[in-house]
C-alpha positions, 0 to 999 in steps of 0.5 A, spaced: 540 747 837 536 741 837 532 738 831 525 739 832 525 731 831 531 726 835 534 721 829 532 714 830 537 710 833 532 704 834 536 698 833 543 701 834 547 699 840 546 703 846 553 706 846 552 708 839 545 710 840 547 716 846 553 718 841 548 719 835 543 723 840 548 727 843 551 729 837 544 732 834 543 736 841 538 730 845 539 728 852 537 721 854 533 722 861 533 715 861 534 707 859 530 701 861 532 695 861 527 689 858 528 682 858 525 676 854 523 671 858 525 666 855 532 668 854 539 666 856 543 672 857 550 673 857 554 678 862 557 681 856 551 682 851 550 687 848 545 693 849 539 694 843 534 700 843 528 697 842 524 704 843 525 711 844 521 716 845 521 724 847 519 726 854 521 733 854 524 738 851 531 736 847 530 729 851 529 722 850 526 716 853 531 709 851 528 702 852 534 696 850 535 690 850 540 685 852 542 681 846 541 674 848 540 666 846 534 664 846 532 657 850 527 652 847 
């Protein structure tokens, strides 16, 4: 059964986040990728959810980030 509320993954890695909803009985319908405009990215990065937000019934909405060196 799913919680009235999803757990709050704001923050954590996107793979852990997915685990973390999953395991409450959330299912993510998607993922949007954002970029700082000044940033320099790696190939490898990792992925930070940067929002979240419930877009149906049992089902969230992620927004990540690339982690990344910023250039100045």
């Amino acid at each position: 059964m799913t919680e009235a509320k999803p757990p709050n993954v704001t923050g954590w890695l996107l793979e852990e986040a997915k685990e973390k909803l999953l395991a409450a009985g959330w299912a993510v319908e998607s993922i949007n990728l954002s970029l700082a405009p000044q940033g320099v990215y790696e190939e490898d990065g990792f992925l930070r959810v940067a929002r979240q937000r419930i877009v149906g019934d049992g089902r969230v909405a992620l927004a990540v980030v690339r982690e990344c060196r910023v250039r100045v």
